[in-house]
N, C-alpha and C positions, 0 to 999 in steps of 0.2 A: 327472528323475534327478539324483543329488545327483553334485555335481563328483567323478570321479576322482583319488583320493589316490596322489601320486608313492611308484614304490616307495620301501623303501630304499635300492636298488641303484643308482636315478635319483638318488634325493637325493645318496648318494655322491658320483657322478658328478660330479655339477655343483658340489656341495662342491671336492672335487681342482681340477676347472677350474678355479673360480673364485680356491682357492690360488696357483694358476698360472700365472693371467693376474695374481694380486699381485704375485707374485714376478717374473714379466718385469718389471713395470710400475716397480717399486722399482729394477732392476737398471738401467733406461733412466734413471730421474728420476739414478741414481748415478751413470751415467756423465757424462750432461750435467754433473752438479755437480764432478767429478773436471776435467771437459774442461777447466769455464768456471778454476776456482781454480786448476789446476796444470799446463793444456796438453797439447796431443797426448804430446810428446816426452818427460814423466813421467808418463804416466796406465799405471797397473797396474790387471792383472784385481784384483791382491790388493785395491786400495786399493777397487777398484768393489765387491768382495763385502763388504770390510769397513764402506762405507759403505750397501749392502743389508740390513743385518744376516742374509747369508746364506754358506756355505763359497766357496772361490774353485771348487770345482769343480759347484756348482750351477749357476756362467754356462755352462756349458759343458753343460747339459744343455737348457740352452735354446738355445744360441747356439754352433754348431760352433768358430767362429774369432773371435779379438780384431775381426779385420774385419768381419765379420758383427754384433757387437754394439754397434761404435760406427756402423753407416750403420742399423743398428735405432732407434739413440739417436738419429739426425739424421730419421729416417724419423716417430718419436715428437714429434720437439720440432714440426717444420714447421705441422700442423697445429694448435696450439696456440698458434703465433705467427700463423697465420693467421686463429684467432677471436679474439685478442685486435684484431688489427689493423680488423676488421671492428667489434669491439665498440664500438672509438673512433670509429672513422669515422658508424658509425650517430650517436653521442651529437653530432655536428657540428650546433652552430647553425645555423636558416634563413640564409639568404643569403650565408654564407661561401663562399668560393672553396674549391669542391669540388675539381677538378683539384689545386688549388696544395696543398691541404689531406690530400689523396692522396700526393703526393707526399715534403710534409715529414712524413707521418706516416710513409711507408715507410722516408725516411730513419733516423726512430728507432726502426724495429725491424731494422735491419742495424748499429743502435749497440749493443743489447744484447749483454752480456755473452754471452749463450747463441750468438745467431747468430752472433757475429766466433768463438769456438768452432769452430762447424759451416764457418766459409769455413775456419777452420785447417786442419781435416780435409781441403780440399780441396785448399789448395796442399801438405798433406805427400801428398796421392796420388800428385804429379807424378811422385816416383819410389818408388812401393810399386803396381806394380800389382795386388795383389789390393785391395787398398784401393780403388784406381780404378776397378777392373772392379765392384767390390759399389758403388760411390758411380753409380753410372753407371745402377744400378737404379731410385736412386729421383729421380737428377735428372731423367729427363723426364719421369715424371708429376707433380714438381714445379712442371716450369715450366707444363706443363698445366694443374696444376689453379690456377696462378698467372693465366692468362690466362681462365679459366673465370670465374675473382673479377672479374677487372678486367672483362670483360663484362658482367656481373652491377651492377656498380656505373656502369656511364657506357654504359648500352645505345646514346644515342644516337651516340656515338663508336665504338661497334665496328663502325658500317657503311663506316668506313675501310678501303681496300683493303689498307693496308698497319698497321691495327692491333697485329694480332698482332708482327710486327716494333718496333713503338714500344714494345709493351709490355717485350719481351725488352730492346730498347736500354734504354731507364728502369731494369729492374731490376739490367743488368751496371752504367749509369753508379752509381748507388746503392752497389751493391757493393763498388764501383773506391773511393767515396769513403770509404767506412767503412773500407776498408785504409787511404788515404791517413791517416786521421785518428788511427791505431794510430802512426803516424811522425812527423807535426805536428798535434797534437791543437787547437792553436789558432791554424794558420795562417786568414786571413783570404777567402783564395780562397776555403775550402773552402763561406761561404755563399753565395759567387757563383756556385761550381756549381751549390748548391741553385737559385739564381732563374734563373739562366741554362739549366736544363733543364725550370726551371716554363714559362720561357717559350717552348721550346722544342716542349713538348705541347700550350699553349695553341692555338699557331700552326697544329703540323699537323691539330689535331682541328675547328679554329676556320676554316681552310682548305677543310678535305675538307667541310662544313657548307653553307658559302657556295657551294660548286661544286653541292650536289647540289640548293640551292634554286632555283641560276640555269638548272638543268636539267630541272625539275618544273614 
């Protein structure tokens, strides 16, 4: 039998959707770029529809509240910072220091423009709690599917009892320094943090190793 032809009412259909996953898609890419150039504190729906090429009341047919459509924008960006971040990691020469190489690479995606953005959003939530409460959504599947990756990439290390925990501490210290570095952009600690938390992972995961050969 010869394949079944979508009605028109189908084709429609999926026509609209597909407009309309455009349209979210352009209002997300606008917001991030309104965040990254002119910060929480001046970001207008206006300026996000005007950079959509879409009315300002079209956000609002997608997205109830201003809050709702910047933790949308921070919910869009994550996962796209987290293939690039994998995409480098994969391109890592043999024998390089995987760990160390992990880490400085995390470091320069909490250096992008886009992500010191998305930490803005979070310290202006300290006091906006609808902000907080919609940010709150997507941080813990974040950090989840943060420690999914990191398992993924050093399987032998995730048989550490306290893994999961390294992984969280790594990502606040990382955090913590990309703020610092908004304030002293070229103080000199700031690479000593970097090697002094390389060394830090090295140890606990290089530890927990030795304990479980001397016990097998």
């Amino acid at each position: 039998m010869p394949p079944r032809k979508a009605s028109p009412e189908a084709t429609a259909r999926r026509t609209q959707q597909e407009r309309r996953e455009e349209t979210r898609r352009r209002l997300l890419d606008a917001t991030i770029g309104v965040l990254v150039e002119q910060g929480y504190a001046r970001l207008t729906t206006v300026e996000v529809a005007r950079r959509a090429g879409v009315s300002q009341g079209a956000i609002f047919t997608h997205f109830e509240t201003k809050a709702e459509l910047l933790v949308a924008a921070v919910e869009h960006l994550f996962p796209r910072l987290i293939q690039d971040y994998l995409a480098g990691y994969g391109g890592l020469p043999g024998g390089r220091d995987r760990i160390g190489a992990a880490v400085e690479m995390l470091w320069a995606v909490f250096e992008r423009p886009e992500m010191l953005a998305a930490v803005e959003l979070y310290v202006a939530a300290r006091t906006e709690p609808e902000l907080q409460a919609a940010l709150a959504t997507v941080e813990g599947p974040h950090r989840n599917n943060l420690v999914r990756v990191a398992r993924g990439l050093f399987p032998e290390a995730a048989e550490h009892p306290d893994f999961e925990a390294v992984v969280e501490l790594i990502i606040d210290a990382v955090q913590g320094g990309a703020i610092a570095r908004v304030a002293r952009p070229h103080h000199p600690a700031l690479r000593r943090m970097r090697q002094v938390l390389i060394r830090f992972v090295h140890r606990s995961f290089t530890r927990h190793r030795r304990q479980a050969r001397a016990q097998s």
